[in-house]
N, C-alpha and C positions, 0 to 999 in steps of 0.2 A: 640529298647527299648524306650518306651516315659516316660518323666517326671511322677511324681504322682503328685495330686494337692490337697489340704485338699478342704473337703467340707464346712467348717465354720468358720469366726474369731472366735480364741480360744485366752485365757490368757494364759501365759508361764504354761507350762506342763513339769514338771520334773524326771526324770526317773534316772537310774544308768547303769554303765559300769563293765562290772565283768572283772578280771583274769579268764583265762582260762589254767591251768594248765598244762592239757598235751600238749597242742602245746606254752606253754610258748609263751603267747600272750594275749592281751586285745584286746578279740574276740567276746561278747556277750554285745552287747547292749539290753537293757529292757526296753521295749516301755510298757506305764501308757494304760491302758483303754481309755482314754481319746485321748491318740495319734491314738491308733488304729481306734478310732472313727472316725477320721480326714481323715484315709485311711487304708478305710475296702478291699482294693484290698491286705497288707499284712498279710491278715487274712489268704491267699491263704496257705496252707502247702506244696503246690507242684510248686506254683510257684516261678520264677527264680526273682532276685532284687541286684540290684546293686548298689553302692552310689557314689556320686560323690562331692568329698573333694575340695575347692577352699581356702586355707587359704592366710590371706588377712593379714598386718601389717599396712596397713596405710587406715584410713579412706578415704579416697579421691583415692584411687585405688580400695576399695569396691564400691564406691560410684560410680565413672566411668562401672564399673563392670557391674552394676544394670542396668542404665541408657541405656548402650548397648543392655546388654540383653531384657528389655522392648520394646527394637524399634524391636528385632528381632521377638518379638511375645511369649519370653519362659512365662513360668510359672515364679510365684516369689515363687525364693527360699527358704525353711525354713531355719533359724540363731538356730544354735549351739555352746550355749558357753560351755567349758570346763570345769569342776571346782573342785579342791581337796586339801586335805591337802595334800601339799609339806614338808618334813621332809628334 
């Protein structure tokens, strides 16, 4: 499986995370038009996609991270932050 890579600098594009009831789970992400724009290869409805989570706590370990990854050749990564009202 290879990375996906956007087609263009975009500005922060914001979307939502649903509950997913019957498998009790937050299972449905909702990607904006704008993201799908970025990468029209998930427009596929038959094809297979997978994600790959690296959570980081210290700047300078993400930042190491990056650095790595660039010498290896990857793609850069898209940044996902998290954000909700905590009760």
């Amino acid at each position: 499986m290879r990375y996906l890579q956007g087609y263009e600098e975009k500005k922060a594009i914001k979307g939502k995370i649903s509950y997913h009831l019957p498998s009790r789970a937050w299972t449905i992400l909702r990607f904006k038009k704008e993201f799908l724009k970025q990468f029209p290869d998930l427009k596929t409805r038959m094809g297979e996609f997978e994600y790959e989570l690296i959570p980081f706590l210290y700047w300078e370990a993400l930042i190491s991270y990056l650095e790595r990854a660039r010498k290896q050749g990857q793609v850069p990564p898209n940044l996902l932050w998290l954000k909700g009202n905590i009760k």
